[in-house]
C-alpha positions as CSV (number, residue, x, y, z in Angstrom):
1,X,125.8,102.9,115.5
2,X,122.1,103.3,115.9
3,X,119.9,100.3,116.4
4,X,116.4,100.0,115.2
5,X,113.8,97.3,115.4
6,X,111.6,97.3,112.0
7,X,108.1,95.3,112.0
8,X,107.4,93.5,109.0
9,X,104.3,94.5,107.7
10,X,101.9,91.5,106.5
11,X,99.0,89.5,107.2
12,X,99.3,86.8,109.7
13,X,99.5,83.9,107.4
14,X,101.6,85.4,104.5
15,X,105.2,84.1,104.3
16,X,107.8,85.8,103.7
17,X,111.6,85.0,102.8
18,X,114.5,87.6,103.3
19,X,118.3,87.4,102.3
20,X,120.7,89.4,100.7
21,X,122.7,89.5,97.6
22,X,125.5,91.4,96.1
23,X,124.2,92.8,92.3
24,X,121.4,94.7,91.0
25,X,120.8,91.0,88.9
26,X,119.2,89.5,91.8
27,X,115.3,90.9,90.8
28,X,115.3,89.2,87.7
29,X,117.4,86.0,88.9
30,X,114.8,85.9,91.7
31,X,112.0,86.3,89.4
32,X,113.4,83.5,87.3
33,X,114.0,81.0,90.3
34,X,110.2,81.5,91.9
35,X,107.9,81.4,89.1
36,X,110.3,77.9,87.4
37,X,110.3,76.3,90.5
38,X,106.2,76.4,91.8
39,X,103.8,76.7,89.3
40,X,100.8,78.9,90.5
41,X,103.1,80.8,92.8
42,X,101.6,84.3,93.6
43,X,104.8,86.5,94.7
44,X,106.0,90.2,95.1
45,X,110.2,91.0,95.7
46,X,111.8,93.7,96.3
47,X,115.7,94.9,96.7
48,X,117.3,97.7,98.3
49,X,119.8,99.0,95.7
50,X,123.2,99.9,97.7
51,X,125.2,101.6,95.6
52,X,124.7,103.7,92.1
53,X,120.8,105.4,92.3
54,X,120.5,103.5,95.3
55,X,116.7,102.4,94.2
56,X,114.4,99.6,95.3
57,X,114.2,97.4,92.1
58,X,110.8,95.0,92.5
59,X,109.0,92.5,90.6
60,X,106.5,90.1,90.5
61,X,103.1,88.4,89.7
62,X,100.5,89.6,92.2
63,X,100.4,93.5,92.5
64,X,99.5,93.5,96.6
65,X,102.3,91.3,97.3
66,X,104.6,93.9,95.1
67,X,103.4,96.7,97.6
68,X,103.6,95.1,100.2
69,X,107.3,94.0,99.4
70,X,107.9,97.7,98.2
71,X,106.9,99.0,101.9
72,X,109.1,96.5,104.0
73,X,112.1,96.8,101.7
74,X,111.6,100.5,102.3
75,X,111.2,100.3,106.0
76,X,114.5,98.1,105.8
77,X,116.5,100.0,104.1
78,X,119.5,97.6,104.0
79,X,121.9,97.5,101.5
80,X,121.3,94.6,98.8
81,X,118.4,93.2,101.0
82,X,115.5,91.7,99.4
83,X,112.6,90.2,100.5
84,X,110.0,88.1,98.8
85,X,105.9,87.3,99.9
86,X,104.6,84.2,98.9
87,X,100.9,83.0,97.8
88,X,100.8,79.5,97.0
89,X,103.6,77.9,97.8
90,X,106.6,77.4,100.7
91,X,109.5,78.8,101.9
92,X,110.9,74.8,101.9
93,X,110.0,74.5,98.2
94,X,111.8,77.5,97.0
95,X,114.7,77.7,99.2
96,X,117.4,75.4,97.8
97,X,116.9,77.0,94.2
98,X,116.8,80.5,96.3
99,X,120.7,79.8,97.8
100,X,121.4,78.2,94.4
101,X,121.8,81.7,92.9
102,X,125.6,82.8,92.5
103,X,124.5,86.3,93.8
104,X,122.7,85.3,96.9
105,X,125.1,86.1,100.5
106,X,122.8,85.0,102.9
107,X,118.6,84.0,103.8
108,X,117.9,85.8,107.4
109,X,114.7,84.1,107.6
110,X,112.2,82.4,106.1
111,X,108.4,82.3,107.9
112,X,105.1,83.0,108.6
113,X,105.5,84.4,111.9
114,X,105.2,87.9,113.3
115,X,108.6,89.3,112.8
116,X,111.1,92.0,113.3
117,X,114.2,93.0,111.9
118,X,117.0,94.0,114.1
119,X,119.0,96.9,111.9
120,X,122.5,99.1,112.8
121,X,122.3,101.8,111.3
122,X,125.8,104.0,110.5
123,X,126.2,107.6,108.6
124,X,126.4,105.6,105.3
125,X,123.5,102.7,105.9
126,X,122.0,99.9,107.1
127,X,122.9,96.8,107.8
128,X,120.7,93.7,109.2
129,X,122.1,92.4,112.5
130,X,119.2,89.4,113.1
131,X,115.8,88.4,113.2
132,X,113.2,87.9,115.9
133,X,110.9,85.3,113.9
134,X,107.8,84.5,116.0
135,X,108.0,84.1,119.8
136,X,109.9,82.5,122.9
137,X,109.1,78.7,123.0
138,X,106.8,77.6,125.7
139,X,108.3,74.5,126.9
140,X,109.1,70.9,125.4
141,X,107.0,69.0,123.8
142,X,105.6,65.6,125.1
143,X,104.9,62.4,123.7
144,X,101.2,63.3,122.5
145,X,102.7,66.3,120.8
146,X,105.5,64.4,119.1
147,X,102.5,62.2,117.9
148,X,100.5,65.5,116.4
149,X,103.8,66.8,114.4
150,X,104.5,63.5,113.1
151,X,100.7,63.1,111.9
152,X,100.5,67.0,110.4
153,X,104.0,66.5,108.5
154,X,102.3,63.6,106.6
155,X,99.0,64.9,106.4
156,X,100.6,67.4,104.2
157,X,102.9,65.6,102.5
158,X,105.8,66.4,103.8
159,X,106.7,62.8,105.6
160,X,105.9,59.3,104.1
């Protein structure tokens, strides 16, 4: 088995969610899920076909997002991976519907953060092995810290 380290490709604030499914279904399930559960939600998906023409199958509502989903499901290249950019809205807003799915196996990651995909590669594909998302933590936060997280979680509605 080979091992390769793929970049994901994207500007610094985009987020981006990727999984894996099991059925060609998933594009338009996906699709479906996003655009019902945030109104305004700007997206681009894309999933790496594994079996049959072995094609990635995309969709969407904002063509630069498509691309750039097009490019890092290519650079993937992991069987019945997809990944999906977001304008507009959270990961935490559309991942219970996400797993709700029947066809979804598994979310990797979920994030804004610089990140890289760990893939082993064998004669007949791909597979994702992990995720580095973001960096190595700095230390533990303090009480005035603690203070800040609490005040930015309800600043932005997330906490009452």
């Amino acid at each position: 088995m080979d091992i390769k380290i793929i970049k994901i490709e994207k500007p610094d604030e985009l987020n981006f969610i990727l999984g894996q499914s099991h059925f060609i279904k998933t594009v338009e399930d996906l699709h479906e899920v996003l655009v019902s559960t945030v109104p305004g939600i700007k997206f681009g998906l894309a999933f790496c076909e594994s079996s049959g023409p072995r094609l990635i199958r995309f969709s969407g509502n904002d063509t630069e997002l498509i691309k750039l989903a097009q490019t890092n499901a290519q650079n993937i290249g992991a069987g019945h991976s997809f990944i999906i950019f977001i304008e507009n809205a959270f990961p935490v807003n559309l991942l219970p519907a996400i797993k709700n799915i029947p066809e979804i196996c598994n979310i990797f990651c979920a994030t804004a953060n610089p990140a890289s995909i760990i893939i082993g590669e064998v004669g007949e594909g791909r597979a994702i092995l992990g995720v580095v998302d973001g960096e190595t933590p700095l230390g533990i936060e303090n009480e005035k810290e603690i203070k800040e997280r609490k005040e930015f979680l309800r600043k932005i509605g997330y906490k009452l």
